[in-house]
LOMAR-775185 format. One record per residue (C-alpha): residue in three letters; z, x, y. Coordinates in pm, 1 decimal, decimal comma, padded with zeros to 6 digits. Layout:
BEGIN
+-------+----------+----------+----------+
! lumgu !        z !        x !        y !
+-------+----------+----------+----------+
!   ALA !        Z !        X !        Y !
...
+-------+----------+----------+----------+
# end
This chain:
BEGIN
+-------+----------+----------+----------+
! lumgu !        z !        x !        y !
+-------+----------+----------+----------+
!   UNK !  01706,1 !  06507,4 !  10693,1 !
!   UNK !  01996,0 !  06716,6 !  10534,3 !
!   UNK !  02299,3 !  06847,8 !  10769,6 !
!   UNK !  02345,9 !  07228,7 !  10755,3 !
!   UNK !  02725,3 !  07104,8 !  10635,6 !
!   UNK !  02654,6 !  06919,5 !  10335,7 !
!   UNK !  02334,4 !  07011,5 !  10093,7 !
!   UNK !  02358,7 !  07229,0 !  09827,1 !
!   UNK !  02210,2 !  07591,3 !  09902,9 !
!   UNK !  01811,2 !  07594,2 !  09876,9 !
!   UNK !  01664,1 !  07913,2 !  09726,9 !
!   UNK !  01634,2 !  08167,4 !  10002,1 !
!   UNK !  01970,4 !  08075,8 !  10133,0 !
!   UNK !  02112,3 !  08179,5 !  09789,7 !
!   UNK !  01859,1 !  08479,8 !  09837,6 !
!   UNK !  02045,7 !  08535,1 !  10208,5 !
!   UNK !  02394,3 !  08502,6 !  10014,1 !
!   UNK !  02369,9 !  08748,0 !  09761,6 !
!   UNK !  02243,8 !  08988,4 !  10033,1 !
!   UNK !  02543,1 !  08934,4 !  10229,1 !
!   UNK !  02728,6 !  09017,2 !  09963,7 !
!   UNK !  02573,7 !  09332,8 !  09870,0 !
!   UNK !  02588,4 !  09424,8 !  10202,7 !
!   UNK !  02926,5 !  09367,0 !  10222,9 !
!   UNK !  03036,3 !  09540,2 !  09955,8 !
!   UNK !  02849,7 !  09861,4 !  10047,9 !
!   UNK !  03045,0 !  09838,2 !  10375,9 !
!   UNK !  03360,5 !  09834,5 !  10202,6 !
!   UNK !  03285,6 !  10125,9 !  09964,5 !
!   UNK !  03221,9 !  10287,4 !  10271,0 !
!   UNK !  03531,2 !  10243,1 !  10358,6 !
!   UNK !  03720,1 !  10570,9 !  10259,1 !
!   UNK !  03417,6 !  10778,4 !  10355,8 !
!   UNK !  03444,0 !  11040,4 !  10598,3 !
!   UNK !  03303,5 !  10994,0 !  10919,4 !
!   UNK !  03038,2 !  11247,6 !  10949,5 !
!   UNK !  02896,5 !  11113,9 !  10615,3 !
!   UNK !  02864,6 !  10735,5 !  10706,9 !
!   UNK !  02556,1 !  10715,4 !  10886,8 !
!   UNK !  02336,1 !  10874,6 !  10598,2 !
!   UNK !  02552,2 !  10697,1 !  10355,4 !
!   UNK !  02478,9 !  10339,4 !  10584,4 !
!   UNK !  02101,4 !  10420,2 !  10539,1 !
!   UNK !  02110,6 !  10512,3 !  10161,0 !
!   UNK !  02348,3 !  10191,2 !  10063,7 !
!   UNK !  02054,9 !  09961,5 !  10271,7 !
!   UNK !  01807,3 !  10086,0 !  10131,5 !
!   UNK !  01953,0 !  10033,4 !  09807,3 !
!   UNK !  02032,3 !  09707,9 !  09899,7 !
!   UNK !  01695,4 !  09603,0 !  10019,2 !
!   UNK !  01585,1 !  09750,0 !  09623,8 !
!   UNK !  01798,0 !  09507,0 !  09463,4 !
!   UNK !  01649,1 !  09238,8 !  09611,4 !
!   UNK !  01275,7 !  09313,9 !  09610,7 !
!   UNK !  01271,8 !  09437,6 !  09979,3 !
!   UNK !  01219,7 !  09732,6 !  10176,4 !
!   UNK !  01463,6 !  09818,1 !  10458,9 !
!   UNK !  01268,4 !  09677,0 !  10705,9 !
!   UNK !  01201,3 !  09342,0 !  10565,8 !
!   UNK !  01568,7 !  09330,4 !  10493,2 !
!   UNK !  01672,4 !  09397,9 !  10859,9 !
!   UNK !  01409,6 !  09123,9 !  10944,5 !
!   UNK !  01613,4 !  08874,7 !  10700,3 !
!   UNK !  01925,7 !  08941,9 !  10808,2 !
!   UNK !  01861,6 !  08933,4 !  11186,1 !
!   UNK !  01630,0 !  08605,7 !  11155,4 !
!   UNK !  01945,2 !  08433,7 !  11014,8 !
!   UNK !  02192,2 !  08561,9 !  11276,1 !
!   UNK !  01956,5 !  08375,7 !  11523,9 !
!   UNK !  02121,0 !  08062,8 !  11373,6 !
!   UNK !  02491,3 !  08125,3 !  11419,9 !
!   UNK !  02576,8 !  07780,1 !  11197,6 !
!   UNK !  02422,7 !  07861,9 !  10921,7 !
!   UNK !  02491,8 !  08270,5 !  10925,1 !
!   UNK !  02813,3 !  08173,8 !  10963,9 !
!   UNK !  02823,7 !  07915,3 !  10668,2 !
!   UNK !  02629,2 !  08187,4 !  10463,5 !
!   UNK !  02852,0 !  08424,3 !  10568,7 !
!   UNK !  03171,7 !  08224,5 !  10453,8 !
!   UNK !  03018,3 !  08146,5 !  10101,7 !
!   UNK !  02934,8 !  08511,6 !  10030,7 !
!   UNK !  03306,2 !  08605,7 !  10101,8 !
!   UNK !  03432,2 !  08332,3 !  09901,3 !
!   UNK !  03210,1 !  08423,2 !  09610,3 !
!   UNK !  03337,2 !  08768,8 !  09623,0 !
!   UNK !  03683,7 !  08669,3 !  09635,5 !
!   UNK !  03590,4 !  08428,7 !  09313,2 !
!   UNK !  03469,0 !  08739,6 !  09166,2 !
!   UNK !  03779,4 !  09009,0 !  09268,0 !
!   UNK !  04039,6 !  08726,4 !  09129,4 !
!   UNK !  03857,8 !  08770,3 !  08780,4 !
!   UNK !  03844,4 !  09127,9 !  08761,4 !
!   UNK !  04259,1 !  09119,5 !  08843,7 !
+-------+----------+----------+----------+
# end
């Protein structure tokens, strides 16, 4: 059987990625938000989030924490998201 380390990404990983991206970047733009406004904010951007990717809220909560149960490959998911959006800030620069 495949490593974690060194198989290409299967379909609901690449799923998990894109998530982690979108969730990152809704953190970010959250960013210069006042305080009092970021929890309703939070709750708007997931929900919007989960949208995107076919969910609702609560099946994206159950994603995300099913895959931080396995701290390898969260991690490793984690890691390609950030490098993908780092691919993708380079290009707009």
């Amino acid at each position: 059987s495949c490593s974690v380390e060194n198989r290409p990404f299967n379909e609901q990983e690449e799923q998990l990625i894109k998530i982690i991206m979108d969730m990152h970047v809704a953190e970010a733009a959250m960013g210069k938000v006042p305080d009092k406004y970021k929890d309703s904010l939070r709750l708007s951007y997931r929900t919007e989030v989960a949208r995107l990717h076919d969910l609702n809220p609560y099946e994206l909560d159950s994603v995300l924490l099913n895959v931080q149960e396995n701290p390898v490959l969260y991690q490793k998911l984690t890691m390609e998201a950030m490098m993908r959006l780092d691919s993708i800030e380079r290009t707009l620069h």
